[in-house]
N, CA, C and O atoms as a GROMACS GRO file, in nm:
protein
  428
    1UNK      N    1   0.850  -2.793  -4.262
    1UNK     CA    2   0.722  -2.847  -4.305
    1UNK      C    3   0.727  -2.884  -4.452
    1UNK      O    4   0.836  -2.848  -4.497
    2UNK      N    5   0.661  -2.934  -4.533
    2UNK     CA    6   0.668  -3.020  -4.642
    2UNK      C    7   0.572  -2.976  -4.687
    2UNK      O    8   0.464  -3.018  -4.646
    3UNK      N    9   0.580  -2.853  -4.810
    3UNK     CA   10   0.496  -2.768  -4.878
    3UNK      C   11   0.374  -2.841  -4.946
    3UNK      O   12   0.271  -2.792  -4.994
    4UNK      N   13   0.408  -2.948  -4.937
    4UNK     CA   14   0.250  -3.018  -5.026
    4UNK      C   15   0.172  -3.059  -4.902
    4UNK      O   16   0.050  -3.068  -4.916
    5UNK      N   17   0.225  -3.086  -4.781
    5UNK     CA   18   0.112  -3.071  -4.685
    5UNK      C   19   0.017  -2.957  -4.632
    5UNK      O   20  -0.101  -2.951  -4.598
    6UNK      N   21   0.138  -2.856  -4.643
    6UNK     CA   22   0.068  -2.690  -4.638
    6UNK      C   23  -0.049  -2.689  -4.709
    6UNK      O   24  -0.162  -2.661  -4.669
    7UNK      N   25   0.003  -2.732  -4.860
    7UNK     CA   26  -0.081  -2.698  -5.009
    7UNK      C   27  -0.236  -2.719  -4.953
    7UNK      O   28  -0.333  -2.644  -4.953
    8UNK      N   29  -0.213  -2.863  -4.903
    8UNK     CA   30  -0.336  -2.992  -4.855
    8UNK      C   31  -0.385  -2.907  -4.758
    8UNK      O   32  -0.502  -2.873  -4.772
    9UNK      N   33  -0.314  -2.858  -4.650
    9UNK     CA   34  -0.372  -2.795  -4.547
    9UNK      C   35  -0.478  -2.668  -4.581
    9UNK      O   36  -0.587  -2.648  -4.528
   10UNK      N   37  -0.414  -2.594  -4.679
   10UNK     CA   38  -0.482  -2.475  -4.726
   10UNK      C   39  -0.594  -2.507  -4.765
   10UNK      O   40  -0.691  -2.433  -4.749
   11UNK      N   41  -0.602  -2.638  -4.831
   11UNK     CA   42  -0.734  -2.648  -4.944
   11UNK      C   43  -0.810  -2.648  -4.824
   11UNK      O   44  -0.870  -2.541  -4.836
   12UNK      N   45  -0.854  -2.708  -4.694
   12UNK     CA   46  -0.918  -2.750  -4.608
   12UNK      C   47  -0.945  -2.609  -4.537
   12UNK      O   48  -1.050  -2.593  -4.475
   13UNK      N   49  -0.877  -2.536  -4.544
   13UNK     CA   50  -0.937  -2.365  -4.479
   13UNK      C   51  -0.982  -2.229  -4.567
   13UNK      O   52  -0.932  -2.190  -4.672
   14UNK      N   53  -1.063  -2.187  -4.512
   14UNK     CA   54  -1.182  -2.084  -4.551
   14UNK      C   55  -1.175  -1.972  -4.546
   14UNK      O   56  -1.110  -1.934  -4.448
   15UNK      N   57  -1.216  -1.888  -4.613
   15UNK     CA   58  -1.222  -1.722  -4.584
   15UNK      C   59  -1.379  -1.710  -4.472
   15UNK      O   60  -1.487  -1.764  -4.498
   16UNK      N   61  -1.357  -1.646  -4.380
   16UNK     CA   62  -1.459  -1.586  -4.297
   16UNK      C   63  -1.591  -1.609  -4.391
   16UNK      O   64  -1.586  -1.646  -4.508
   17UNK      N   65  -1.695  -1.584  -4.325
   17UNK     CA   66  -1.812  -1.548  -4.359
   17UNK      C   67  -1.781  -1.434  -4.452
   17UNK      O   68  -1.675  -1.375  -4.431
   18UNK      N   69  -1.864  -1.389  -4.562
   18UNK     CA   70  -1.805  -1.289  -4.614
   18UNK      C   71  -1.918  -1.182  -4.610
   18UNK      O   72  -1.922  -1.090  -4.692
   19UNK      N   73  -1.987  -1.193  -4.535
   19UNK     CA   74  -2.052  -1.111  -4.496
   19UNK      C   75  -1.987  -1.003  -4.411
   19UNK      O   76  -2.009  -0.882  -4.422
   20UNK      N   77  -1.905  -1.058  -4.326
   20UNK     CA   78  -1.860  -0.957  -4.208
   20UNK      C   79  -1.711  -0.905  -4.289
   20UNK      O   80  -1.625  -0.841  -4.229
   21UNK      N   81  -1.703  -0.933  -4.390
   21UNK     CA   82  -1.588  -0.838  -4.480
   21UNK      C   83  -1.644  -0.729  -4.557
   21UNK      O   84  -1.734  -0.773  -4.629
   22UNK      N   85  -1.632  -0.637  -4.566
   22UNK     CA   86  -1.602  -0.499  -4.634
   22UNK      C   87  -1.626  -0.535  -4.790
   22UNK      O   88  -1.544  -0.612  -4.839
   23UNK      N   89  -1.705  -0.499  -4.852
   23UNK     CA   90  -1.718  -0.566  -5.021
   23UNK      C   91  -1.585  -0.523  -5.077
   23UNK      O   92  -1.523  -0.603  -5.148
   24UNK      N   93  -1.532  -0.399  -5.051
   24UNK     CA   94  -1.388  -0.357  -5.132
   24UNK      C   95  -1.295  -0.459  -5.130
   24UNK      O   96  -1.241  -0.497  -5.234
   25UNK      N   97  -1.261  -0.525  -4.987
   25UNK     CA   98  -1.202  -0.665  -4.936
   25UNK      C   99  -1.220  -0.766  -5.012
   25UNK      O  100  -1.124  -0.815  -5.072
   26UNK      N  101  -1.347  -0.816  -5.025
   26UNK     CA  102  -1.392  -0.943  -5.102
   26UNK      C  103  -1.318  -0.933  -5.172
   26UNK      O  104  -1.215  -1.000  -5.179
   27UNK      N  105  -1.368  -0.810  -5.271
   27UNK     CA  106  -1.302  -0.827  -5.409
   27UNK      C  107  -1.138  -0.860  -5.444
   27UNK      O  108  -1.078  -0.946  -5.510
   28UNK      N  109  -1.113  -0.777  -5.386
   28UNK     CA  110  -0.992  -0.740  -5.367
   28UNK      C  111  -0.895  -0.912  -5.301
   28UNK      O  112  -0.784  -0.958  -5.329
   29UNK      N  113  -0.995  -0.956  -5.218
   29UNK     CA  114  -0.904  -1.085  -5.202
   29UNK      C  115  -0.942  -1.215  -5.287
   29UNK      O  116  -0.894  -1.323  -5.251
   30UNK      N  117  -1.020  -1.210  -5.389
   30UNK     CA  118  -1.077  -1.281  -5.499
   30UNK      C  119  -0.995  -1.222  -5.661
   30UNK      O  120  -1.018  -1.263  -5.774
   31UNK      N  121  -0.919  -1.140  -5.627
   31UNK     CA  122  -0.822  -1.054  -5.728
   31UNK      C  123  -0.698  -1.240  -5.751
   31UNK      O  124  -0.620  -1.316  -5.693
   32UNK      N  125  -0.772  -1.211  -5.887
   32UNK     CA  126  -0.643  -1.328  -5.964
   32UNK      C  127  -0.530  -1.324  -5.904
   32UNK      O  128  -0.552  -1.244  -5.813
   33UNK      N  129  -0.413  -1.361  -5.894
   33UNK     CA  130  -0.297  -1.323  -5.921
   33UNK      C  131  -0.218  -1.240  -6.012
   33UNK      O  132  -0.134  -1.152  -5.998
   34UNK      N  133  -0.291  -1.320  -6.140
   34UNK     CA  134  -0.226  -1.294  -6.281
   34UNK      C  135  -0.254  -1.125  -6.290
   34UNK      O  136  -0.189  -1.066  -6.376
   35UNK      N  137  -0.330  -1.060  -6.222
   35UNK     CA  138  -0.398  -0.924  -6.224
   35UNK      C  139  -0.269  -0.811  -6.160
   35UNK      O  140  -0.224  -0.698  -6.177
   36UNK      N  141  -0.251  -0.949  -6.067
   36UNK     CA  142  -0.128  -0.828  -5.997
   36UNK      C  143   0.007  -0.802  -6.074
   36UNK      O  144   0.102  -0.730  -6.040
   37UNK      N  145  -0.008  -0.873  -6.176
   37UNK     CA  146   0.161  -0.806  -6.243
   37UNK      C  147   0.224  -0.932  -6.250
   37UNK      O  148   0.274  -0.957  -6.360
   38UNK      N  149   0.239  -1.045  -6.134
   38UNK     CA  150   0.348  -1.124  -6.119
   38UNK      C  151   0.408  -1.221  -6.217
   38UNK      O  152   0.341  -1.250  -6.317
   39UNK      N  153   0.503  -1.264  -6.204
   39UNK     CA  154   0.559  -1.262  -6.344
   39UNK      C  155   0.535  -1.440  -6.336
   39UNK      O  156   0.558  -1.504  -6.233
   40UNK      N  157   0.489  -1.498  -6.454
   40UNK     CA  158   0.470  -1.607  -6.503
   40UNK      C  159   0.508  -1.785  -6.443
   40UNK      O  160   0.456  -1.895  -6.427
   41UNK      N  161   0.642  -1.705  -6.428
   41UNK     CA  162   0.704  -1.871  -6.361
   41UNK      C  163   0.720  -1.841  -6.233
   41UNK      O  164   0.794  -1.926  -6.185
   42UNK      N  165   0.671  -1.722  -6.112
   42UNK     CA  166   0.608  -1.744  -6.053
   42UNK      C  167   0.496  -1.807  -6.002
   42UNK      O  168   0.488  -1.878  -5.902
   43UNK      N  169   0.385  -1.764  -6.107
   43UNK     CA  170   0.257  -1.814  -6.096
   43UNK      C  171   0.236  -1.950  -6.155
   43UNK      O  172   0.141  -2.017  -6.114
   44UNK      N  173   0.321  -2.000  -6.255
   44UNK     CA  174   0.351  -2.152  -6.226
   44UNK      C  175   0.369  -2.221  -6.110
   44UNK      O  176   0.299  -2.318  -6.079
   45UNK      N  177   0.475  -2.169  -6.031
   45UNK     CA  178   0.493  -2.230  -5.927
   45UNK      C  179   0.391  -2.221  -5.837
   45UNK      O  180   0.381  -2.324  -5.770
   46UNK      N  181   0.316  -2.141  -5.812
   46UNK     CA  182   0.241  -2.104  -5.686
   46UNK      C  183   0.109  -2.222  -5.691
   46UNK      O  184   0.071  -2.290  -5.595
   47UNK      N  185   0.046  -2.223  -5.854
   47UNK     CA  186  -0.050  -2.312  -5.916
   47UNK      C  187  -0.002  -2.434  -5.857
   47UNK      O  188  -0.090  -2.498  -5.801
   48UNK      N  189   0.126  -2.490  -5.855
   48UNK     CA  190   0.167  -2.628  -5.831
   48UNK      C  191   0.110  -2.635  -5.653
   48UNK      O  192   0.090  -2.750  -5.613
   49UNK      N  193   0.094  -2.560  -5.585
   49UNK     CA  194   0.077  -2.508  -5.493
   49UNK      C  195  -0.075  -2.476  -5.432
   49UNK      O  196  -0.075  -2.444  -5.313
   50UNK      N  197  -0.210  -2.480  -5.501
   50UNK     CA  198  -0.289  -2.391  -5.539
   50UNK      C  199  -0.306  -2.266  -5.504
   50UNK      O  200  -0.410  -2.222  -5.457
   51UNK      N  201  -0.206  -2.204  -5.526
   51UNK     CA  202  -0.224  -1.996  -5.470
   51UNK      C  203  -0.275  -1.961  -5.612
   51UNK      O  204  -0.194  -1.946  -5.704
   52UNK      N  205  -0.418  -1.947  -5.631
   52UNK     CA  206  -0.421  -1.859  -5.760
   52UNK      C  207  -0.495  -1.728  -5.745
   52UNK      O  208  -0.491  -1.652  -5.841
   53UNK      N  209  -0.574  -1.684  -5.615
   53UNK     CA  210  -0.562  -1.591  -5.581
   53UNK      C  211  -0.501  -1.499  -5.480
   53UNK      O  212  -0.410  -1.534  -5.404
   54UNK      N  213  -0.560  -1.366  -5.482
   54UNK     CA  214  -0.484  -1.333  -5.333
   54UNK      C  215  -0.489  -1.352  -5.247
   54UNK      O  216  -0.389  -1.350  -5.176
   55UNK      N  217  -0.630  -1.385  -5.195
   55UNK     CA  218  -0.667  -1.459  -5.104
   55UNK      C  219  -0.593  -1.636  -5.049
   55UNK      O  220  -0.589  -1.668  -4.930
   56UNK      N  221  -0.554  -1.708  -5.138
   56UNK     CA  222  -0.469  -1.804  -5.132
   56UNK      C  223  -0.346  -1.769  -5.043
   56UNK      O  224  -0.319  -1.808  -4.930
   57UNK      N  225  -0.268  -1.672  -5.138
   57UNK     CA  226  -0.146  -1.590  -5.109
   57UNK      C  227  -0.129  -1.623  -4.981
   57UNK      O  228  -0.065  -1.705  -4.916
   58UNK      N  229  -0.230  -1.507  -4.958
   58UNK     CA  230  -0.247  -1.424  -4.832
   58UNK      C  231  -0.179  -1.504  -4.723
   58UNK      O  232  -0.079  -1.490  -4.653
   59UNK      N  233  -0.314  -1.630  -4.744
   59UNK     CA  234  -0.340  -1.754  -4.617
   59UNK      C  235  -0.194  -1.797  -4.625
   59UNK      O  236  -0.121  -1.771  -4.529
   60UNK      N  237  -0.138  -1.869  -4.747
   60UNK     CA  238  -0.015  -1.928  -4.712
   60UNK      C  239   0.080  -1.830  -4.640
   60UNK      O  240   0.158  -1.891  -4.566
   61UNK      N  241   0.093  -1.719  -4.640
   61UNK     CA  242   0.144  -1.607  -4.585
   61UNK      C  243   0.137  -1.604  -4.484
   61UNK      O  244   0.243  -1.638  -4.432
   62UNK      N  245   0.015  -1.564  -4.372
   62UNK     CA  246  -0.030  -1.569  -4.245
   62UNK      C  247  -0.017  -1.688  -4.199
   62UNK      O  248   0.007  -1.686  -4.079
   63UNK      N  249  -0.025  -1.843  -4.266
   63UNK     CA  250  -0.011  -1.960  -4.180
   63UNK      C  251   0.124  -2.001  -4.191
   63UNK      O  252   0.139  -2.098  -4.118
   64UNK      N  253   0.264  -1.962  -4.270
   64UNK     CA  254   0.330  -2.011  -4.281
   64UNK      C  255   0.446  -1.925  -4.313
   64UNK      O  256   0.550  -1.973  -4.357
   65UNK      N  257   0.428  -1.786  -4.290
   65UNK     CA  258   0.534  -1.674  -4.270
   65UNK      C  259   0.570  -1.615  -4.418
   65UNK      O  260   0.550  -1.698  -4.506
   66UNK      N  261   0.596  -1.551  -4.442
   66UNK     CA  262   0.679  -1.499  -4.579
   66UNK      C  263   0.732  -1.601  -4.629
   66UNK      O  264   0.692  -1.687  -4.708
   67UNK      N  265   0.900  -1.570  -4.534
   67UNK     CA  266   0.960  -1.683  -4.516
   67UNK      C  267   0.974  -1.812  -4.624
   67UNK      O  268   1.050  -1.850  -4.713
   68UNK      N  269   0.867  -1.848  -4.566
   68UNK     CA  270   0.842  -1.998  -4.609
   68UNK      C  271   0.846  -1.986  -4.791
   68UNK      O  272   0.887  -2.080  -4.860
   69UNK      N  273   0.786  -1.828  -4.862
   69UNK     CA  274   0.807  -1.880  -5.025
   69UNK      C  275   0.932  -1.903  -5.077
   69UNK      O  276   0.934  -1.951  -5.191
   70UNK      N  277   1.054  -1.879  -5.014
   70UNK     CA  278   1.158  -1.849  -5.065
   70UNK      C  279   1.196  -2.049  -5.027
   70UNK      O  280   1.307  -2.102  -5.033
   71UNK      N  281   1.105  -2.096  -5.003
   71UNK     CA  282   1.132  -2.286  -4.947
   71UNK      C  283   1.067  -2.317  -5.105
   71UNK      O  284   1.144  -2.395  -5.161
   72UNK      N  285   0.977  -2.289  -5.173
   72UNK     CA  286   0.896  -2.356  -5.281
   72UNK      C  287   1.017  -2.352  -5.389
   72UNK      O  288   1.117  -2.281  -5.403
   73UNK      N  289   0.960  -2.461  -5.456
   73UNK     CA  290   1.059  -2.489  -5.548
   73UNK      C  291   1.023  -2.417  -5.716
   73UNK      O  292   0.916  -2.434  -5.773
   74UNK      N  293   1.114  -2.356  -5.759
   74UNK     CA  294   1.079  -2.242  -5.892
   74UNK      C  295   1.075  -2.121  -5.868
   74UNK      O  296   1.061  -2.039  -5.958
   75UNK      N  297   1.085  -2.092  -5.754
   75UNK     CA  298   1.088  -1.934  -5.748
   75UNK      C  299   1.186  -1.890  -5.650
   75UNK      O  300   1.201  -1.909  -5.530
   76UNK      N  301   1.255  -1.821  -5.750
   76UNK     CA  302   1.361  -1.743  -5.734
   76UNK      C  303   1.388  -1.662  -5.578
   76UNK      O  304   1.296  -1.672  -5.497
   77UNK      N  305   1.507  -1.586  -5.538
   77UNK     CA  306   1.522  -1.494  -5.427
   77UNK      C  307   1.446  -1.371  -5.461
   77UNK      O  308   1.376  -1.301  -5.388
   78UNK      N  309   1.486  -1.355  -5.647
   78UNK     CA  310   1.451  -1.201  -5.700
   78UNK      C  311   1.329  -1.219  -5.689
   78UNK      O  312   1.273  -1.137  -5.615
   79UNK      N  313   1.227  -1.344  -5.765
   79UNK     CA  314   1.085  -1.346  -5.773
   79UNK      C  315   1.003  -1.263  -5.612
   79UNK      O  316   0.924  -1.174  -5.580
   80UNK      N  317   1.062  -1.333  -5.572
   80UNK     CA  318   1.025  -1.392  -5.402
   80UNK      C  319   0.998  -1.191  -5.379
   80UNK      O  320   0.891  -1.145  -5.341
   81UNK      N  321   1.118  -1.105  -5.410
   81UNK     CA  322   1.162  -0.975  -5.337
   81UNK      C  323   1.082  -0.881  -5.467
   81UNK      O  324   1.046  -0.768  -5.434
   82UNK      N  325   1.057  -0.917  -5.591
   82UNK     CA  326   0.983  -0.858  -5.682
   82UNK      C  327   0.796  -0.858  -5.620
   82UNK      O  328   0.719  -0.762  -5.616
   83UNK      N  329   0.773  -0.995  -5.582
   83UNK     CA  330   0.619  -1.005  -5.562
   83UNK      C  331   0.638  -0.936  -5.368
   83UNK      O  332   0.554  -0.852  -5.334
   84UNK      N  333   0.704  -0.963  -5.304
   84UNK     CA  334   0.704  -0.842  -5.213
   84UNK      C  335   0.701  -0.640  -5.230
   84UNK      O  336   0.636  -0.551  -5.174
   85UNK      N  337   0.795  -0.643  -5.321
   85UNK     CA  338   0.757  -0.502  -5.370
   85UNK      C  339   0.641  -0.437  -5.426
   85UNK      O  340   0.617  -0.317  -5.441
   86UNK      N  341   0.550  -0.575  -5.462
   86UNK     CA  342   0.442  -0.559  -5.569
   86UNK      C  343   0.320  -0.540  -5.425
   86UNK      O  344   0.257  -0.438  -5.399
   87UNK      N  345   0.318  -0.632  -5.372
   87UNK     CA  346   0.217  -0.630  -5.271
   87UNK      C  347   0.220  -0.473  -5.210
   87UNK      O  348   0.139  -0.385  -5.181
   88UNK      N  349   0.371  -0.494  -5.207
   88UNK     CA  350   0.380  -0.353  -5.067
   88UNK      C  351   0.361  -0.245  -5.161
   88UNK      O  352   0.295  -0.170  -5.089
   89UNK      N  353   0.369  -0.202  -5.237
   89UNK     CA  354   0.328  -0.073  -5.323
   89UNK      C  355   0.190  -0.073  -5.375
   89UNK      O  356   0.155   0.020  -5.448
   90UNK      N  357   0.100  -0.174  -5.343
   90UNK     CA  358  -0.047  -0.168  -5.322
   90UNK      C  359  -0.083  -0.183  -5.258
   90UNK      O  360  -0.199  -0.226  -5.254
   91UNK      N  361  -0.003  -0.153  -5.147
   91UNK     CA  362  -0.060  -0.196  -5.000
   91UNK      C  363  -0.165  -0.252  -4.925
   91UNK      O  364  -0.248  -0.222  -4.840
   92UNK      N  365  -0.106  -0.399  -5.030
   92UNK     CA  366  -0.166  -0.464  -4.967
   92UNK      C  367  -0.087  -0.558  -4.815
   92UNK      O  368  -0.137  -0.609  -4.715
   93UNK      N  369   0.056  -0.544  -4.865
   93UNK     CA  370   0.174  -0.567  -4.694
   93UNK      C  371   0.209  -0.481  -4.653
   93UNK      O  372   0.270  -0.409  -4.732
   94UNK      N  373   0.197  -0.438  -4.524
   94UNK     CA  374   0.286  -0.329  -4.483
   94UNK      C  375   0.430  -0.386  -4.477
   94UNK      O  376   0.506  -0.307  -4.534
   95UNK      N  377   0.506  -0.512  -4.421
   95UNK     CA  378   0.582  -0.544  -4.376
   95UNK      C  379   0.554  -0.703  -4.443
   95UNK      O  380   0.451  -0.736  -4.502
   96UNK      N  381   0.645  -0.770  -4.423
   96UNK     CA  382   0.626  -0.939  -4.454
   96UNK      C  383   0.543  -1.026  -4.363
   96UNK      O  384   0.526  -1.146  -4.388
   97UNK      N  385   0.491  -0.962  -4.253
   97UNK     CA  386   0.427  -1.062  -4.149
   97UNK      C  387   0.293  -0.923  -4.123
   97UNK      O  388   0.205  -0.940  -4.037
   98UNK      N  389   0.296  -0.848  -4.173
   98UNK     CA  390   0.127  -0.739  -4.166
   98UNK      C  391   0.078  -0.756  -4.274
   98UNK      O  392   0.156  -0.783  -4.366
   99UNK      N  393  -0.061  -0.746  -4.301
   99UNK     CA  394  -0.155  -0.752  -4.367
   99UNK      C  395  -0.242  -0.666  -4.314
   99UNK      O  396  -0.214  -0.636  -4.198
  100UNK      N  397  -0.346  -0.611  -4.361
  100UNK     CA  398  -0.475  -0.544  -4.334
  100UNK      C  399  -0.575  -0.645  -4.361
  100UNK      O  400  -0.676  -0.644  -4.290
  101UNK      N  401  -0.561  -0.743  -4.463
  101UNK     CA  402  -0.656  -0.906  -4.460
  101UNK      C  403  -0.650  -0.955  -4.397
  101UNK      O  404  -0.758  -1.013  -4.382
  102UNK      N  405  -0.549  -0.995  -4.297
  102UNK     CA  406  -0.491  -1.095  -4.257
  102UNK      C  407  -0.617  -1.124  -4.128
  102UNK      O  408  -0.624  -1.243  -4.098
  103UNK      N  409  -0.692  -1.054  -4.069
  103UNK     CA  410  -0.762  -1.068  -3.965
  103UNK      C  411  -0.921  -1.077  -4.076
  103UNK      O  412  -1.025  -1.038  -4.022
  104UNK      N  413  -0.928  -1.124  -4.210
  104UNK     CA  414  -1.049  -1.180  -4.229
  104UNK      C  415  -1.054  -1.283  -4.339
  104UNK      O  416  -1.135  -1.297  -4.430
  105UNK      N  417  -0.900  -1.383  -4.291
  105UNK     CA  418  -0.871  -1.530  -4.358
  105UNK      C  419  -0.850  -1.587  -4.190
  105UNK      O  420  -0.787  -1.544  -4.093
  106UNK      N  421  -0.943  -1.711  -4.213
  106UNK     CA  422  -0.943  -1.800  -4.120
  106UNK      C  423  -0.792  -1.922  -4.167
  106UNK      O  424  -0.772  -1.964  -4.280
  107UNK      N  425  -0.725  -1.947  -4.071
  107UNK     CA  426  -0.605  -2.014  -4.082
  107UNK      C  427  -0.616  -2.131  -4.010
  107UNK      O  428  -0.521  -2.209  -4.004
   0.00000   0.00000   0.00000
């Protein structure tokens, strides 16, 4: 797939009603990026992209596998296995394809 169509695709999909999310959730998937630690020319790249929150992340995540960041161009294998460690020690991934969000981003 051809990451600037993804990009395009993403802009066009929504987070749930946010009513039927958990307020800790909201927040938590409205959490910058830049909040989580990740390191800079990551978050360059992701911007080229529009992932600037977690909620962004997330979606490109659930619609397009882990996987798929290690395809974007600027970010590294290490980046890629650094912002996996980061998620999973705030568990917010259990694994590269689980989420606990993942069932309140519409894809």
């Amino acid at each position: 797939r051809d990451l600037h169509w993804i990009a395009r695709r993403q802009r066009q999909m929504c987070i749930r009603d946010r009513q039927d999310i958990p307020t800790e959730y909201v927040d938590l998937l409205s959490t910058p990026l830049s909040k989580l630690d990740i390191n800079s020319r990551t978050l360059r790249a992701f911007r080229k992209y529009n992932i600037y929150q977690l909620e962004d992340l997330l979606r490109f995540i659930k619609y397009n596998g882990f996987e798929a960041l290690y395809q974007m161009p600027g970010i590294g294998t290490k980046s890629i296995e650094q912002l996996y460690e980061k998620l999973k020690d705030k568990k917010i991934l259990v694994d590269q394809d689980t989420c606990f969000l993942f069932p309140y981003l519409f894809v």
